[in-house]
C-alpha positions as CSV (number, residue, x, y, z in Angstrom):
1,X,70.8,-149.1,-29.1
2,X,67.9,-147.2,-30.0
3,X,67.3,-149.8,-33.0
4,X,66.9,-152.7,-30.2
5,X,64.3,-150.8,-28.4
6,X,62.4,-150.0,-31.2
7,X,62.6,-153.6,-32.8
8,X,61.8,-155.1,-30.0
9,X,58.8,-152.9,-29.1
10,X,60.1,-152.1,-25.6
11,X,59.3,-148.7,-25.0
12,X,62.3,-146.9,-24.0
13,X,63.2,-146.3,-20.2
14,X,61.8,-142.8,-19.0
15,X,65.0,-141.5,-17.5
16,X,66.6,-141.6,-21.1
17,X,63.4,-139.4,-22.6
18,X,63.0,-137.6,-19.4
19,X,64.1,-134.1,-21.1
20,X,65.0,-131.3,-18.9
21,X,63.4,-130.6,-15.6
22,X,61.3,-127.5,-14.6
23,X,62.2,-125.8,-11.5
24,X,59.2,-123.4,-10.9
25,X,61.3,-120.1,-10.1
26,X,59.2,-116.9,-7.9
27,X,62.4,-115.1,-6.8
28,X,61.7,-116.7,-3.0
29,X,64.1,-118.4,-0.5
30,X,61.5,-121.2,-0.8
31,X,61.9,-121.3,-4.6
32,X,65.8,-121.3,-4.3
33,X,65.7,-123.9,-1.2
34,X,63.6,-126.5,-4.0
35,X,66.1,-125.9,-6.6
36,X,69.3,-126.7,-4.2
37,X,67.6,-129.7,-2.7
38,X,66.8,-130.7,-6.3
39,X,70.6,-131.1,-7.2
40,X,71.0,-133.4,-3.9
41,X,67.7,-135.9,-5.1
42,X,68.8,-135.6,-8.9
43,X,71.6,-136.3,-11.4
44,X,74.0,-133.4,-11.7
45,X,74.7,-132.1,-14.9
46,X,70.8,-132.6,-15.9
47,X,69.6,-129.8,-18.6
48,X,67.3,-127.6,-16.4
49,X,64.7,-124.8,-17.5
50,X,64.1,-122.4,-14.4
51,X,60.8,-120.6,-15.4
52,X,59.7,-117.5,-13.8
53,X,55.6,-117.6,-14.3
54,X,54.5,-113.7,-15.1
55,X,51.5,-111.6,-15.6
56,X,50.6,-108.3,-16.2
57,X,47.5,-108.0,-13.5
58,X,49.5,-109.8,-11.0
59,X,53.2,-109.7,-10.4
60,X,53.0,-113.5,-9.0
61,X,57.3,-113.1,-7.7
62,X,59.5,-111.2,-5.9
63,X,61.3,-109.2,-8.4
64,X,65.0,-108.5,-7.7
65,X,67.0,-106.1,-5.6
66,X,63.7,-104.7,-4.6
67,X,62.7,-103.7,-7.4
68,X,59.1,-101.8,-6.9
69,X,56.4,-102.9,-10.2
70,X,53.1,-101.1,-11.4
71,X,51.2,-104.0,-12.4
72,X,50.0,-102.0,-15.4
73,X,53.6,-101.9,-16.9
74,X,53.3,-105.4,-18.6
75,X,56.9,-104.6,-20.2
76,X,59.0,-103.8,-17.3
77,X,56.8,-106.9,-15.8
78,X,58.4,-108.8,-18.4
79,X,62.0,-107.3,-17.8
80,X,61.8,-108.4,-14.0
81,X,60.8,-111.8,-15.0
82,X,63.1,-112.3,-16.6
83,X,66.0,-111.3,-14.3
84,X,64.1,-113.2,-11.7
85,X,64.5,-116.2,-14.0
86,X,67.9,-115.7,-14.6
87,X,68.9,-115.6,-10.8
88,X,67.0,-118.9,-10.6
89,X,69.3,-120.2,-13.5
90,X,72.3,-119.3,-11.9
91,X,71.0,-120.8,-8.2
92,X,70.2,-123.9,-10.9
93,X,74.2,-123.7,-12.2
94,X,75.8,-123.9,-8.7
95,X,73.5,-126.6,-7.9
96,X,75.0,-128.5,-10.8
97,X,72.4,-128.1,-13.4
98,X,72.9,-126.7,-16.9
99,X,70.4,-124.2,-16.2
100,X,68.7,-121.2,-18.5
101,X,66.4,-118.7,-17.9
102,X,62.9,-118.9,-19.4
103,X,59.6,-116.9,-18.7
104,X,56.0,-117.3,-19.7
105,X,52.9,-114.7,-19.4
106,X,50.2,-117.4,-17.8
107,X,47.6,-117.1,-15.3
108,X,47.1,-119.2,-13.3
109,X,51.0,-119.7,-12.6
110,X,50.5,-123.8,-13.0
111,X,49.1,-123.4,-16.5
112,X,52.6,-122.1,-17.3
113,X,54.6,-124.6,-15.6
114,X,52.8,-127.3,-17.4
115,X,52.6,-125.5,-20.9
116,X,56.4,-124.9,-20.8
117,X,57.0,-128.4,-19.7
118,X,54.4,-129.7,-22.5
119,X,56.3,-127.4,-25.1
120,X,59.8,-128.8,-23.9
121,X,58.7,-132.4,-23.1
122,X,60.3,-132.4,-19.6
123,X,59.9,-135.6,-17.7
124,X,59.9,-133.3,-14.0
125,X,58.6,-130.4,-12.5
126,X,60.2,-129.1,-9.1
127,X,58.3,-126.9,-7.0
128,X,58.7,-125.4,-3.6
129,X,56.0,-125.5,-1.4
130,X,55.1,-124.3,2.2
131,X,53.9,-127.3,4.7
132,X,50.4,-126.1,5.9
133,X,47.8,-127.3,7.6
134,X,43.9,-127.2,7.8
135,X,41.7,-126.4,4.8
136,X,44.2,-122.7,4.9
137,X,46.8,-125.2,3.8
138,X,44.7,-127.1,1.4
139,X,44.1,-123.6,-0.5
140,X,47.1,-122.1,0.3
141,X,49.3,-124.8,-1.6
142,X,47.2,-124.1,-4.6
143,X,50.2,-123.6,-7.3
144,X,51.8,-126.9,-6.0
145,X,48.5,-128.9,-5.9
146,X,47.0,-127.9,-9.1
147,X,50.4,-128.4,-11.1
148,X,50.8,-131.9,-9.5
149,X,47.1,-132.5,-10.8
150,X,47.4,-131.4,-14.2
151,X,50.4,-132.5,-15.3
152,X,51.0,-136.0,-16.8
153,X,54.7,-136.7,-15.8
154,X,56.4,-136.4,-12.4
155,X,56.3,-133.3,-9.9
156,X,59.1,-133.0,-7.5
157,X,57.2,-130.6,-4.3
158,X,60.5,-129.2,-2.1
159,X,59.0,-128.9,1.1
160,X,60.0,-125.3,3.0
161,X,62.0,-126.6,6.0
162,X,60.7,-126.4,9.5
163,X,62.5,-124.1,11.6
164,X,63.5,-125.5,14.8
């Protein structure tokens, strides 16, 4: 099949090249929320890289069970990350992804959403973000905002739900 697109000079159709999605992954309900609504709006069984976005000056997640972090630690920074991502990968599994774990040291955090999904040519980034208003809202939805702007292919933003 892939001989017929190329000889006929049809590019082919960007589901097939799509590669695996991003799901933006801070330890938050929010975060987990976007990844489960994800596996409603997408095809189950689509390979998914939950990243967990680290650095040293600035914790930038909830680490888990609590865990307590000296910024200055970079290592154990590092280690928390990465069992941050991995929760996200198994919230990502039961949603009926094939899900790993992956971290990055970045600042800001959408400069590492958009590297990883340059490195791994993903077609999608999913993202939770809160609803707010005003120019507060404008700033505050910074992370979702600036990775929809710099990055070429699709971003998914998962909306926090409004409580009622």
């Amino acid at each position: 099949m892939a001989t017929d697109v190329e000889a006929s000079g049809a590019s082919p159709s960007p589901c097939a090249a799509a590669g695996p999605a991003i799901f933006a992954y801070d330890g938050s309900k929010l975060a987990g929320y976007a990844i489960e609504q994800a596996g409603i709006q997408l095809a189950p069984g689509r390979e998914a890289l939950v990243v967990c976005v680290w650095q040293p000056a600035d914790v930038g997640f909830m680490p888990v069970e609590g865990r307590h972090l000296q910024a200055a630690a970079a290592n154990e920074v590092e280690k928390a990350a990465q069992e941050t991502a991995a929760q996200g990968a198994e919230i990502a599994t039961r949603a009926g992804f094939s899900a790993r774990p992956l971290t990055v040291e970045a600042a800001p955090t959408w400069k590492g959403l958009v590297q990883v999904a340059e490195e791994h040519r993903c077609g999608l980034i999913v993202i939770g973000s809160h609803q707010r208003s005003g120019l507060l809202g404008h700033l505050a939805g910074s992370v979702a905002a600036a990775t929809v702007s710099h990055f070429e292919s699709s971003v998914l933003v998962i909306h926090q739900p409004h409580a009622h």
